[in-house]
N, C-alpha and C positions, 0 to 999 in steps of 0.2 A: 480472661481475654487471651484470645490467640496469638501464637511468638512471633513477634515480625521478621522479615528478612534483616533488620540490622542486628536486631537481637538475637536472632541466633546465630550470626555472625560471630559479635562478643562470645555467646555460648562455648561457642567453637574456637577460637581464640585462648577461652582456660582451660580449654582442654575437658568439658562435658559432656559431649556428646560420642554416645557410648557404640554407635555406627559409625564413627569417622565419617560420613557424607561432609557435600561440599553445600553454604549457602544457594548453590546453584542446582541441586537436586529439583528446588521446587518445580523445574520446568518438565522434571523428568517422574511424575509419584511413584515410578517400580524401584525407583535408586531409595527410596526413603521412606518407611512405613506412616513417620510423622508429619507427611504430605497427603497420603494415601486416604482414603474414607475407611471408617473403620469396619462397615458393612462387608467390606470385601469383595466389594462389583467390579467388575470389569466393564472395559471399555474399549471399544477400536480407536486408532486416531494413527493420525500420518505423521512418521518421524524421520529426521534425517538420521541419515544414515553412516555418511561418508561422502566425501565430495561424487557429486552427480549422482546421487543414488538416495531413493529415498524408499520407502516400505510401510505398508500397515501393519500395526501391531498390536496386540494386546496388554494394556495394560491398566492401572487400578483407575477406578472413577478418584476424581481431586477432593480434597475435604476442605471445609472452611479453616482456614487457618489464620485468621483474622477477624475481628468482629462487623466489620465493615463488607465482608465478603460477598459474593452472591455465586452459587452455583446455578450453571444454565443449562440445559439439556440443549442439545445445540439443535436448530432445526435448517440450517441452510448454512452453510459456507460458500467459499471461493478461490480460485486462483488467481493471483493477482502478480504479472510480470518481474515484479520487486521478488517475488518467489522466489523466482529464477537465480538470482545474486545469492538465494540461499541454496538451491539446489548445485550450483557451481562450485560453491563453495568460497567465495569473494568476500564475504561478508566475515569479518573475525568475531572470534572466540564462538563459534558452535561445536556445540557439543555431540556425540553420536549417539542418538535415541531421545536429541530435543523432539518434540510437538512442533510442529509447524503448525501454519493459518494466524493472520491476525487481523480479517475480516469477516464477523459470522454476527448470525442472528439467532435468539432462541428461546425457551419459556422458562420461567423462574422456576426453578427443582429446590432452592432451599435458600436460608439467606442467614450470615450473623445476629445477632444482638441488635447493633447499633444502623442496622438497613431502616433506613426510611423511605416511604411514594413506593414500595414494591411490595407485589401479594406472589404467594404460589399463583404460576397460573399464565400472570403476566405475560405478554409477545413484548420481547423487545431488541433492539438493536444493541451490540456495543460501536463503542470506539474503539478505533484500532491500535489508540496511544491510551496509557493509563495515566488518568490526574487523579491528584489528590483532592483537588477543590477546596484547596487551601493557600495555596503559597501565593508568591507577589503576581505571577503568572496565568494561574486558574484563576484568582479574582477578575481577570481581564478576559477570562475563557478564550486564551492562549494556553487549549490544552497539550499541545504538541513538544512545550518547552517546560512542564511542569518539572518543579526543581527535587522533590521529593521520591518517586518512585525509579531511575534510575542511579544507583550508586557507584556504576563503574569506571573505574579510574582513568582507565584507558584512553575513553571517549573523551573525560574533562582533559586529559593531557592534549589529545589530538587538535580538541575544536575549540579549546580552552572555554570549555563551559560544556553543561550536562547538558542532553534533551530528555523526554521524558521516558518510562519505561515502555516498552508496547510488545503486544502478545507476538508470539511465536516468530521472534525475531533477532535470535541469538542473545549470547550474554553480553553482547556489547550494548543492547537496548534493556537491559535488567533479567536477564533470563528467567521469562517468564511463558510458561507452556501456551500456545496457540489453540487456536479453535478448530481446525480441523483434526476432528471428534467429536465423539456425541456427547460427551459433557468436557466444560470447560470453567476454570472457576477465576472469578469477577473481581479482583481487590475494590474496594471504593466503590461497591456495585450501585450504589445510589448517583455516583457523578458520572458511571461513565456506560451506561445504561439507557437509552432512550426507548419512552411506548411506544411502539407500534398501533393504531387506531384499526381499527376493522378493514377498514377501505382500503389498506394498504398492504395486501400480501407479502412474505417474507418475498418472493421474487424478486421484488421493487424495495421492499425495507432495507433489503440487505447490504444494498450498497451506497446506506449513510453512513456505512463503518469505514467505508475508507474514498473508495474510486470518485463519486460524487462530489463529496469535501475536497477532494483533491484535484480535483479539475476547475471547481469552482474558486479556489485557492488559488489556483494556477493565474486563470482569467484575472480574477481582480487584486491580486497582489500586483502581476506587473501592470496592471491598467489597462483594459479598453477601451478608446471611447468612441462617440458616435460617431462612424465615417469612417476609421479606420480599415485597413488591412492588415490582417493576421496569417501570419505563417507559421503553420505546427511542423515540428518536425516528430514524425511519429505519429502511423493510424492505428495502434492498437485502441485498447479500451477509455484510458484517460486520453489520446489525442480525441477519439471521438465525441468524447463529452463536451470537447475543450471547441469543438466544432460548434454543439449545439448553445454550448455557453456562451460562445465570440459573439453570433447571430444574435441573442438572447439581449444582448450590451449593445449591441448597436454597430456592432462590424459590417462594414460595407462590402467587404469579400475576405471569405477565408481560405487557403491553399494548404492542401497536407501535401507533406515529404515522405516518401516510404522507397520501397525498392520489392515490394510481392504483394501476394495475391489481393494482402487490406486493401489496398487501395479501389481494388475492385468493390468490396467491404461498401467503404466509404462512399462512393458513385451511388451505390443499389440503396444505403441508407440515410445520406445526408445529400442529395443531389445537386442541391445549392453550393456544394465547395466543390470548389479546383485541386485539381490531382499534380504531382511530380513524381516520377518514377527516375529516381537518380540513377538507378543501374540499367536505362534506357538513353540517355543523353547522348545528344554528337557530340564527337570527336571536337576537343577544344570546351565544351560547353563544360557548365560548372551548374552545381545547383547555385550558387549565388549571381553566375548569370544569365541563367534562366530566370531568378527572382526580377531581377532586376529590370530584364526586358518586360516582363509579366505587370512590373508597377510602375511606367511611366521613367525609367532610367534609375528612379531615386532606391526602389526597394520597399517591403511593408512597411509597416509603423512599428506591428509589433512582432517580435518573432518567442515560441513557445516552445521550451525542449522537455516532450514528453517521451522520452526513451532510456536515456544512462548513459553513464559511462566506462562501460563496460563494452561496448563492442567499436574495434576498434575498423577505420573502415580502408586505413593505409598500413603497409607494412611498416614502419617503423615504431608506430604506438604498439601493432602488434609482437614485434618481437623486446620494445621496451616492458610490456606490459608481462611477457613470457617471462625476463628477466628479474623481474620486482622490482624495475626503477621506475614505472609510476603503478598506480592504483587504476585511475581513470586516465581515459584517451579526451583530451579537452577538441577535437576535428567537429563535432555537430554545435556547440558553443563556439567557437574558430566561425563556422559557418554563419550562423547565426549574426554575429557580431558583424563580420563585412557584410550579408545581403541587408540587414534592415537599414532603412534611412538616417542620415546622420541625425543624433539626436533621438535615436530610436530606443527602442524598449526592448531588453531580454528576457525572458524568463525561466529559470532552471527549475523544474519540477522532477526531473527525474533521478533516478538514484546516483548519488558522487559521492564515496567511500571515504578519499583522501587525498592523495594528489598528484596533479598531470602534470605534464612536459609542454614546452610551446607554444604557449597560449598565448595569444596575438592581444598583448595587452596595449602595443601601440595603436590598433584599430581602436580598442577602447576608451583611449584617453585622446586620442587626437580626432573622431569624431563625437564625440560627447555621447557614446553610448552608454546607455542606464545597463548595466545587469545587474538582474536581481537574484539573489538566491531565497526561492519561495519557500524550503522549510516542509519540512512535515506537515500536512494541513491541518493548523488547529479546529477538528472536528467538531469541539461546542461551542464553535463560534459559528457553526453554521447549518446546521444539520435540522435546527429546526425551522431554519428560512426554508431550505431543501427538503425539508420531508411535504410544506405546502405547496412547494413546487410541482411535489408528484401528486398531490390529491387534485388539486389546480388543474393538473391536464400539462403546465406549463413545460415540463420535459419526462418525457416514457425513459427509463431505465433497461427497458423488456429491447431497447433497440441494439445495444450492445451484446444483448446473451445471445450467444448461438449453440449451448449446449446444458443439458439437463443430464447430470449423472448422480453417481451412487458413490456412497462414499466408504465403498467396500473396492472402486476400484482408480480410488485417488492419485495410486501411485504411478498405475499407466496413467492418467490422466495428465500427469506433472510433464513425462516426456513425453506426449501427443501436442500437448502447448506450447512446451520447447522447439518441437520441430514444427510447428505451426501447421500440423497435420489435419485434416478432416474439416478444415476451417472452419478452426477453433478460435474462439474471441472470448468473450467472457462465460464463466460455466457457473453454475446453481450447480453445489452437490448439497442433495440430501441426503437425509440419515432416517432410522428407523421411527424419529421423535416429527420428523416431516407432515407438512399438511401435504393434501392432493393438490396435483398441480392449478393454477392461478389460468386464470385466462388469459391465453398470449405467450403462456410457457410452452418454449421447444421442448420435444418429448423425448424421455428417456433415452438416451443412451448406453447400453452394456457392452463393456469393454473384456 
């Protein structure tokens, strides 16, 4: 059986391990041959680098180092905004020459011993969190919170409890190497592995690894119901979903928040929701009272923050935020909280690190506002409602892509997303293991 990450810990602890590497190599296989496949293949894949900086590199294809494992040839990844927090360097304990990506799709290239339901061959989906499909947690396929696969201390200090490990997203989520690259390897590849069916091209597969779950998580964690109004803050990719979702539950009008060009995005592709362009408002006017006139005095029902907290939108988060006295700027949560109706519903889906300043906790407890904090989206709680979603017809995937690239030029690709250049939204990169494009794929871009 192959050495787990606790165990080679211990290893390393008496002093046997005859490379000095760190438990944490596994994210990295050029730092540690006993990561490495012993073939000796190489592999491209995108690594950080350095704060704001990130590069393709060469380095070894991953080996099963587990008996549970699965090795994927990857055949589609993604860039997903949550990147960004890694590309910045926001996010603690990255390493320089992690993997990134921790939403990708791909075909089974080899498997442990103890893999069961997988052949060579297979199309499948992962999850972007890894479960064990064991603990008190994954019995309830609340995979997000699996108590097994992140061991890091840190995170249990902070949040006073684990969540689970997930790909290419620093060692504070179990440093474990991401998917963007062409091959990526699988712990628990039977739990956290979903078929893909014929009729569902990686285009549309690809994003039950994370975006999809997370949108739909978003919606019915904080609750919609029938008749409602909903307000996103944020038209990226999950605010968009989070459109088609509201609609989907019974929203009687949905409104995004933005401040460029999405929201144009948004008009040309969900035409049934209402726009707010904050960085267009008169003088005196607020987004919360523009909400407010927009629903009858009282405000939506439910309001949805799908952006982070990380961008800070007044000078004094920004220069608190300079300082490292907070983490996150709590101003779109602040917002949030006074536009919805008393009684109203919040819901946090976006990235929050650790902790803010200012937070209008009296609006919260003297209007009876719900905030929820939605969590990580437990992925196998839902991904197979969502995958017949998209055979159904019931929501297109393909609405959200506006770019088809290569994954030889990943790295421009990270800062063209960042500076929201080319009107960039959601991107399909393939690799050399890719099928030809799907019908309704934007075509190539070379960068």
């Amino acid at each position: 059986m192959a050495m787990s990450q606790a165990a080679f810990k211990a290893e390393q602890a008496i002093g046997h391990d005859d490379n000095a590497v760190t438990e944490q190599d596994i994210t990295n296989p050029s730092l540690s041959g006993r990561f490495a496949d012993p073939s000796g293949e190489k592999m491209k894949a995108l690594a950080w680098m350095g704060k704001n900086k990130v590069e393709i590199v060469e380095v070894p294809k991953p080996a099963i180092v587990e008996d549970r494992d699965v090795i994927l040839k990857v055949t589609g990844s993604t860039v997903c905004g949550s990147d960004l927090h890694l590309l910045h360097g926001t996010v603690v304990e990255l390493q320089k020459g992690d993997i990134l990506g921790h939403e990708f799709c791909g075909i089974v290239d080899d498997f442990g011993s103890k893999v069961e339901g997988l052949s060579k061959g297979d199309r499948v989906v992962a999850s972007f969190q890894i479960a064990c499909g064991d603990c008190y947690f994954c019995k309830q396929k609340l995979s997000s919170q699996c108590e097994k696969t992140n061991e890091n201390t840190i995170e249990n200090a902070m949040y006073g409890g684990r969540t689970a490990g997930m790909f290419g997203y620093s060692h504070f989520t179990g440093g474990f190497a991401g998917g963007q690259a062409e091959y990526v390897r699988v712990p628990y590849g039977s739990v956290n592995l979903l078929k893909l069916p014929d009729n569902v091209p990686d285009e549309k597969g690809l994003y039950l690894s994370d975006v999809l779950a997370t949108s739909w998580n978003c919606c019915v964690d904080t609750r919609i119901d029938k008749g409602d109004i909903v307000a996103i803050w944020g038209a990226g990719p999950i605010g968009q979903m989070c459109v088609d979702f509201s609609f989907l539950l019974g929203a009687r009008r949905v409104i995004v928040i933005d401040n460029n060009w999405r929201l144009d995005y948004i008009k040309e592709k969900y035409p049934k929701a209402e726009t707010i362009d904050f960085s267009k408002l008169e003088k005196g006017e607020s987004v919360t009272s523009t909400l407010k006139k927009m629903c009858d005095g009282r405000g939506p029902d439910v309001g949805l923050e799908c952006v982070a907290g990380e961008y800070p939108k007044g000078w004094a988060h920004y220069f608190e935020m300079m300082l490292g006295m907070e983490t996150d700027t709590s101003e779109i949560v602040n917002e949030m909280i006074t536009s919805v109706r008393n009684f109203g519903r919040c819901g946090i889906t976006g990235v929050y690190v650790g902790f803010t300043n200012h937070f209008n906790i009296g609006a919260l407890m003297e209007r009876g506002i719900r905030l929820i904090g939605n969590g990580q989206a437990p992925v196998h709680l839902y991904w197979e409602k969502l995958l017949k979603m998209i055979q159904d017809g019931e929501i297109e995937p393909l609405k959200m892509v506006s770019h088809r690239v290569r994954m030889e030029d990943l790295d421009k690709v990270y800062y063209k997303f960042e500076a929201k250049e080319d009107g960039m939204q959601k991107v399909f990169v393939e690799t050399k293991f890719s099928a030809p494009p799907c019908e309704g794929s934007p075509s190539l871009t070379k960068y």
